[in-house]
C-alpha positions as CSV (number, residue, x, y, z in Angstrom):
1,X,-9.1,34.4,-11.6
2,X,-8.3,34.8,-7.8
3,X,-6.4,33.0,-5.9
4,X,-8.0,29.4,-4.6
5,X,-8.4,29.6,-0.8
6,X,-7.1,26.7,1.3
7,X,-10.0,25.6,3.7
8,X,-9.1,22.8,5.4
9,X,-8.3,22.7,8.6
10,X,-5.6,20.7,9.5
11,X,-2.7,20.0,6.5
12,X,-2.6,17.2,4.2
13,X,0.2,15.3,3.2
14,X,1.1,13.1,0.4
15,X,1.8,9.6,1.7
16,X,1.5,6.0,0.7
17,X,3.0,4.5,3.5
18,X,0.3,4.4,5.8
19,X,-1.2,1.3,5.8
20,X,-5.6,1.2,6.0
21,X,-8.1,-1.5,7.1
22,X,-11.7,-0.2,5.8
23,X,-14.6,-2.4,6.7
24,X,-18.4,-2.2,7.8
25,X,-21.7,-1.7,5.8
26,X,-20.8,-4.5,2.9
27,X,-17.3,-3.1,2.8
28,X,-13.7,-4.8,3.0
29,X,-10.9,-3.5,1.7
30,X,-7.4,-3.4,2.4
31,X,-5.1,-0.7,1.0
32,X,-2.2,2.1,1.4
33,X,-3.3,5.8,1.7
34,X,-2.5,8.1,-0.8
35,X,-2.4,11.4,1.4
36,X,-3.7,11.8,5.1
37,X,-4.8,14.7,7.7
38,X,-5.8,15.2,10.9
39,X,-9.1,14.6,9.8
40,X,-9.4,12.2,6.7
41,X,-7.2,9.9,4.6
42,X,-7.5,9.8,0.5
43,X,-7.0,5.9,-0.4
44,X,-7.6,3.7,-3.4
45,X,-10.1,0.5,-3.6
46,X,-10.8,-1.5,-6.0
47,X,-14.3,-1.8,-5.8
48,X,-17.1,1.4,-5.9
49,X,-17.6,2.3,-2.2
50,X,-21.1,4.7,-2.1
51,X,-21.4,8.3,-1.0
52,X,-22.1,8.7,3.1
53,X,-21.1,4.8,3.5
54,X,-19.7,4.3,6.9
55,X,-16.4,2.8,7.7
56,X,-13.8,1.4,10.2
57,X,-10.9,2.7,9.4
58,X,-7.9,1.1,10.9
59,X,-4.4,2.9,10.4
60,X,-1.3,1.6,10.6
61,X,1.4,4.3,11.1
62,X,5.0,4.3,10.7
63,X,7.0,4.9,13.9
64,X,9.8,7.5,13.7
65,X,12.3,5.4,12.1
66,X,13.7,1.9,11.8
67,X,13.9,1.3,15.7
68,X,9.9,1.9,16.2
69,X,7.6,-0.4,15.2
70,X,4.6,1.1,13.9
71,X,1.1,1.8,15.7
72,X,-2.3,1.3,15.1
73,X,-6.0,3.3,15.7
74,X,-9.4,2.5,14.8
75,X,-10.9,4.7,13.9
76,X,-15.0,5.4,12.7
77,X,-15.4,7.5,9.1
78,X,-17.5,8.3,5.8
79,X,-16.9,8.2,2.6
80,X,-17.3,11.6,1.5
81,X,-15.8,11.5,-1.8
82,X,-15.5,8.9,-4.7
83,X,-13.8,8.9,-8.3
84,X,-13.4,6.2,-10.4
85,X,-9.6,6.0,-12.0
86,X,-9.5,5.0,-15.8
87,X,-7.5,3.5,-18.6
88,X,-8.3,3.5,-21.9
89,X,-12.4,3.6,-20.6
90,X,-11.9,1.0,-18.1
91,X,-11.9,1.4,-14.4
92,X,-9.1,0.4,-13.0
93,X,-10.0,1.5,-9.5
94,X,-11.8,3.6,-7.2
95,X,-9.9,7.3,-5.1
96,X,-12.6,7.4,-2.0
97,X,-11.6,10.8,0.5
98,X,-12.9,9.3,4.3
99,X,-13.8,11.9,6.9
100,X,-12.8,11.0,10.2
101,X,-15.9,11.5,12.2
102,X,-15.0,10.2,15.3
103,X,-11.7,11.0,16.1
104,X,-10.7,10.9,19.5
105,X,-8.3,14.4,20.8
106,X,-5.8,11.9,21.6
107,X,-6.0,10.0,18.2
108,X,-5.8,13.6,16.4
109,X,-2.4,14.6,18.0
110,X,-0.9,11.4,17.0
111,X,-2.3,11.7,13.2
112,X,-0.7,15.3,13.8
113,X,2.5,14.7,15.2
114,X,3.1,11.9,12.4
115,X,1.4,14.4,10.0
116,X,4.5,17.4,11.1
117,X,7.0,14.8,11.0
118,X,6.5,14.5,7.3
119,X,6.6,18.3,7.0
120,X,9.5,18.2,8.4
């Protein structure tokens, strides 16, 4: 077997402390993310969200440390990716990947400077 190739873009971090609004098309959750990039966010809901559904997405992230308060974007996005978690046969929730499909330049380089923070 060869090795796996990474094709994304822009890295992905592991990180539940971003905080995430969803809501539009029927939809209304809110929840933590379970790993972000510069150009989508893994999260958990407790209800099925469909395939191509489209989203608000607002993020609250973490400033640098104690001292800064956190900020906020809005930002517009599609579920591109849904898997139901379950125990012992039951669902216990739903891990939905969001594409950011309208990410503003500006909006990007603050997901990315958070994003190389983390690297860090």
């Amino acid at each position: 077997m060869g090795e796996r190739i990474e094709r994304r873009k822009f890295p992905r971090i592991r990180d539940e402390n971003i905080s995430v609004k969803l809501s539009g098309e029927g939809v209304s959750a809110i929840t933590q993310s379970l790993d972000v990039s510069a150009s989508g966010i893994y999260c958990k809901v407790d209800r099925k969200i469909p395939l191509m559904t489209r989203v608000e997405v607002l993020l609250s992230i973490p400033g640098n440390n104690k001292s800064n308060s956190s900020s906020t974007m809005t930002i517009e996005g599609v579920v591109v990716r849904e898997h139901p978690v379950k125990k012992d046969g039951v669902v216990q929730h739903y891990d939905i990947a969001i594409f950011f499909n309208t990410l503003l330049p500006k909006e990007r380089r603050r997901l990315m400077q958070y994003i190389n923070r983390k690297l860090k």
